[in-house]
N, CA, C and O of each residue as an XYZ file, in Angstrom:
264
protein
N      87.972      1.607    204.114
C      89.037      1.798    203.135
C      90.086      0.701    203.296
O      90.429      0.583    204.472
N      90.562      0.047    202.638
C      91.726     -0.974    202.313
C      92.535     -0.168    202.274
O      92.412      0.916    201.704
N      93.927     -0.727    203.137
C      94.962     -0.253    203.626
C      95.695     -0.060    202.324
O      95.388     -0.744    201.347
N      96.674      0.864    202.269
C      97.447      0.765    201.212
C      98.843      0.114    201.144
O      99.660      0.075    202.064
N      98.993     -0.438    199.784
C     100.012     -1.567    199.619
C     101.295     -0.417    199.411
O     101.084      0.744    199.060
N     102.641     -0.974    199.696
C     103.904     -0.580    199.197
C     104.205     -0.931    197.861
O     104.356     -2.091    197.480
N     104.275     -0.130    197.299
C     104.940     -1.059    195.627
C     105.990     -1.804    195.550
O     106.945     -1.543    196.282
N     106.019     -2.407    195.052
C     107.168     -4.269    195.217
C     108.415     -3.387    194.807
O     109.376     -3.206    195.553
N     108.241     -2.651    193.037
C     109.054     -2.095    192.512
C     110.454     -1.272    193.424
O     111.677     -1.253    193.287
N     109.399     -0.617    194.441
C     110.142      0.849    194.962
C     110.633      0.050    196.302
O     111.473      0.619    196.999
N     110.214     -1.082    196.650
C     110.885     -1.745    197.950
C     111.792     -2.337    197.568
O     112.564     -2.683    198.463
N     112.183     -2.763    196.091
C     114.076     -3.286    195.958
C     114.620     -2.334    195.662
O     115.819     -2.555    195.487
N     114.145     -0.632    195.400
C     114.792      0.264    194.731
C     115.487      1.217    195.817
O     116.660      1.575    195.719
N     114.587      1.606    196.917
C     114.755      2.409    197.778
C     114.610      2.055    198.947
O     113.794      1.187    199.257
N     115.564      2.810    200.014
C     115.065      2.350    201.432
C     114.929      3.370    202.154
O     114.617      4.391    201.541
N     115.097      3.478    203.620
C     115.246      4.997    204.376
C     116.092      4.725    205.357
O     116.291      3.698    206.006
N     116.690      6.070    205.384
C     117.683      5.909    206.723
C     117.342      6.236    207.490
O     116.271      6.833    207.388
N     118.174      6.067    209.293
C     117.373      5.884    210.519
C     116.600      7.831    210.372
O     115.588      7.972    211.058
N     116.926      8.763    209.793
C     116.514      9.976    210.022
C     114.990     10.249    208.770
O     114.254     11.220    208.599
N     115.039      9.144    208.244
C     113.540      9.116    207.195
C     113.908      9.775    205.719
O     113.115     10.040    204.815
N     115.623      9.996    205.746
C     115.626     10.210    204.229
C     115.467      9.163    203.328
O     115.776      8.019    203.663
N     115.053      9.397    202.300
C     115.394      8.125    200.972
C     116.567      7.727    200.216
O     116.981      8.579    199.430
N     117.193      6.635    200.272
C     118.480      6.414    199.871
C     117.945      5.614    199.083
O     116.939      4.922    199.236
N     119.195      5.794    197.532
C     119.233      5.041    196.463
C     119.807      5.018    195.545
O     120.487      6.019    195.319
N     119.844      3.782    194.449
C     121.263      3.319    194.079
C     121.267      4.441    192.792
O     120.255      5.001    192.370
N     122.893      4.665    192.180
C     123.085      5.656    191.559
C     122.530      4.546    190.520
O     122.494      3.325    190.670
N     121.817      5.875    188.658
C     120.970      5.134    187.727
C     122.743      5.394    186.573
O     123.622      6.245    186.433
N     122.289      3.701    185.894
C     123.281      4.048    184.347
C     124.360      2.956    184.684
O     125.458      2.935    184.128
N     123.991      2.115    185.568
C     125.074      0.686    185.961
C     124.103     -0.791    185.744
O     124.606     -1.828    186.176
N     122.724     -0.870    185.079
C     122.319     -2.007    184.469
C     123.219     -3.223    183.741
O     123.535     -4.402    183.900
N     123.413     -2.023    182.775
C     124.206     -2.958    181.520
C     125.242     -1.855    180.764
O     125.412     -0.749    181.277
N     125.732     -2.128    179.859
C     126.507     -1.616    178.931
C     128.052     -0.737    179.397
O     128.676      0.190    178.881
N     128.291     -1.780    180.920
C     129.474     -1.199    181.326
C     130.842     -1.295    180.658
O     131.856     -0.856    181.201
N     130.836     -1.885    179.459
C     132.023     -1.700    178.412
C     132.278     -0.338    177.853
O     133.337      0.182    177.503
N     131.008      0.131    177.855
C     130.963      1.637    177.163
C     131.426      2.991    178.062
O     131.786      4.111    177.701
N     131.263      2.417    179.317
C     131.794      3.500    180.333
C     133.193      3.661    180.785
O     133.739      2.568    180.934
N     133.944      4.675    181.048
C     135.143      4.804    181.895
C     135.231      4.059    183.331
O     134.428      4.205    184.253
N     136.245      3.324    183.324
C     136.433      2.844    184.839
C     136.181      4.105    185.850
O     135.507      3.759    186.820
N     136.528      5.373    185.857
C     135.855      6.202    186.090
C     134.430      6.442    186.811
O     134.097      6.715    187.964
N     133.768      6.222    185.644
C     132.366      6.474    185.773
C     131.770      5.439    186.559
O     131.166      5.763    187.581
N     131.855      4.272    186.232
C     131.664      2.901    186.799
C     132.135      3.079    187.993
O     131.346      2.658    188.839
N     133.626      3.777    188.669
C     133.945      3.785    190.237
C     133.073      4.775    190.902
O     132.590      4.575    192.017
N     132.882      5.810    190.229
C     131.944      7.012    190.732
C     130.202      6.121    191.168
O     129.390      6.429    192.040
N     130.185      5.646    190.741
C     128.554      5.290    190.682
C     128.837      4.100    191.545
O     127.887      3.324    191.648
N     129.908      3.791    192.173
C     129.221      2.839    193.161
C     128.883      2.547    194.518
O     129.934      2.517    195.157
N     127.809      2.298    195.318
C     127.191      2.257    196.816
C     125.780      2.988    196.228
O     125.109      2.748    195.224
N     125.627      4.037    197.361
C     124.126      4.537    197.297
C     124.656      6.073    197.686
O     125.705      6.550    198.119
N     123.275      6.608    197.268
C     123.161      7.966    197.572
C     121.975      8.602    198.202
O     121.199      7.666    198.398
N     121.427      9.705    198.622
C     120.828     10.445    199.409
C     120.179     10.993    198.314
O     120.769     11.883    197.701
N     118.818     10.554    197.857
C     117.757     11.188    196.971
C     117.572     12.813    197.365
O     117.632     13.248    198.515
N     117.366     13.505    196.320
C     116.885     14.721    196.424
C     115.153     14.813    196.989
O     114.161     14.112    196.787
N     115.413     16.007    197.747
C     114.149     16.357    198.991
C     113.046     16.164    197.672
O     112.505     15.062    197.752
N     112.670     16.812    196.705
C     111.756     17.205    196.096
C     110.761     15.685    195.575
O     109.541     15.525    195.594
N     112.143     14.508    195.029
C     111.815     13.495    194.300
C     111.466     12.381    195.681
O     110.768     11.374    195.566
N     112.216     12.898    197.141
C     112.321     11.619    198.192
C     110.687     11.991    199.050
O     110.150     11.128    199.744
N     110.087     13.338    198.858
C     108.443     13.344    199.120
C     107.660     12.629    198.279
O     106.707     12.060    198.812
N     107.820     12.483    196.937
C     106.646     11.473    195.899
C     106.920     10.379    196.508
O     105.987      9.852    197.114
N     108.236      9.728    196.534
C     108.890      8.313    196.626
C     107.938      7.936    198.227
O     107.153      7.013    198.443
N     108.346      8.922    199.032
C     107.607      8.088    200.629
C     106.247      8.313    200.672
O     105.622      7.654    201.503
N     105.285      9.535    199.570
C     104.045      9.714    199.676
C     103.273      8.437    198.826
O     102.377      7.780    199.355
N     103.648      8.241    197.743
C     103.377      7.241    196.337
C     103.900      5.864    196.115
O     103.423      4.924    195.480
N     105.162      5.999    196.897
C     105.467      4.376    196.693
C     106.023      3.703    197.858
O     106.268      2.500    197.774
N     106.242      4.318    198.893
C     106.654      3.912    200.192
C     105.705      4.296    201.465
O     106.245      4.615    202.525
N     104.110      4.256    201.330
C     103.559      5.072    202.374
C     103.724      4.191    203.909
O     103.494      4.633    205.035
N     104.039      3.275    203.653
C     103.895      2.553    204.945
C     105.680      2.538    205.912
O     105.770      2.372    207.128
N     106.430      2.674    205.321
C     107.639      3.291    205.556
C     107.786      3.616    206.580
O     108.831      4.180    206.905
């Protein structure tokens, strides 16, 4: 069996912290930050602590080597 690859995608998206959770950047700060409240734009910025349910696909499906 050929080892399995990491997806390129999910290695600039996500990382893990030293305890094996998945951290990652808040979604809705691409583009169109004219349209948002300074607000919203201050709220959304650094990283966050993925939810358990979505951070098992992420390390089973796109991070197995992790």
């Amino acid at each position: 069996m050929p080892k399995i690859k990491t997806k390129s995608g999910a290695k600039k998206r996500f990382s893990l912290t030293g305890s094996g959770k998945v951290r990652r950047n808040y979604a809705g700060k691409r583009h169109g930050m004219i349209k948002r409240t300074p607000k919203q734009i201050r709220k959304k910025r650094g990283t966050v602590v993925a939810f358990d349910g979505d951070a098992k696909k992420i390390k089973k499906f796109y991070l197995p080597n992790a």
